[in-house]
N, C-alpha and C positions, 0 to 999 in steps of 0.2 A: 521611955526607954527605946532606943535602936540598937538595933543587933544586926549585925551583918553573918549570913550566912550562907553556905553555899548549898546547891542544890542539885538535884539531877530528874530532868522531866522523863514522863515513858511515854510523854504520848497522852497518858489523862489524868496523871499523878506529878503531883513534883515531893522528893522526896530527900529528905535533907541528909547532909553525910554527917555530918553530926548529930547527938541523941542534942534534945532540945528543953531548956527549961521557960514552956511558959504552960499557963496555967488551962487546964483542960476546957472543953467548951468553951471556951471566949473567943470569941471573933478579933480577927484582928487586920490589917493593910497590910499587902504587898507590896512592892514596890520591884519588879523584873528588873533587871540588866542582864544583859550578857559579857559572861565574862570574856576578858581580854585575855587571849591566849597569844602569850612571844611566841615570834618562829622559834625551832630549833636549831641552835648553833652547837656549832662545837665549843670546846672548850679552847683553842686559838682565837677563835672569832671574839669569844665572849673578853680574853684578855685583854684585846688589842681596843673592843671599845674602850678599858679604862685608861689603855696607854696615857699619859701623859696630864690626867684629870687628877693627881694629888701630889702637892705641894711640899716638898720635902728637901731637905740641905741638896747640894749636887754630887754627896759623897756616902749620900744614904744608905742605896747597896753594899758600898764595900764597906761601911762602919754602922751595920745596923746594929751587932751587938751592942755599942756604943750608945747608939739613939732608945735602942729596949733598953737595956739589963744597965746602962753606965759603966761599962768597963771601960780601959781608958782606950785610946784610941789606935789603932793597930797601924797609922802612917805615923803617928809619933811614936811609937815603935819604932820602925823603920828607921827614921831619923837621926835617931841616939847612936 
């Protein structure tokens, strides 16, 4: 069994932030990492990294209803 969990050291404790299911007195392996903490962005910064990473018709915004729900299409609309 591996369990990934996170922890917080004081100095001569490490002390888990979640209550823990293993079994009392039994010795077990550690394995340390530190965790990887992202800078903090804003939330511009953070959109602009997905700009352009998903793959969608070129008319997706303006006929999302269309692409969720299937309604019909609001430029054939227009059209008529």
């Amino acid at each position: 069994m591996n369990e990934l969990l996170s922890v917080t050291f004081d100095g001569s404790v490490l002390t888990p932030d979640q209550p823990l299911k293993l079994e009392r007195n039994k010795r077990y392996l550690i394995t340390i990492v530190p965790e990887q903490v992202a800078p903090v962005q804003n939330a511009w910064d953070l959109l602009e990294n997905f700009t352009g990473t998903v793959e969608a018709p070129e008319d997706w915004s303006a006929e999302h209803d269309h692409y969720l729900y299937g309604t019909p299409k609001r430029q054939a609309e227009n059209a008529s």
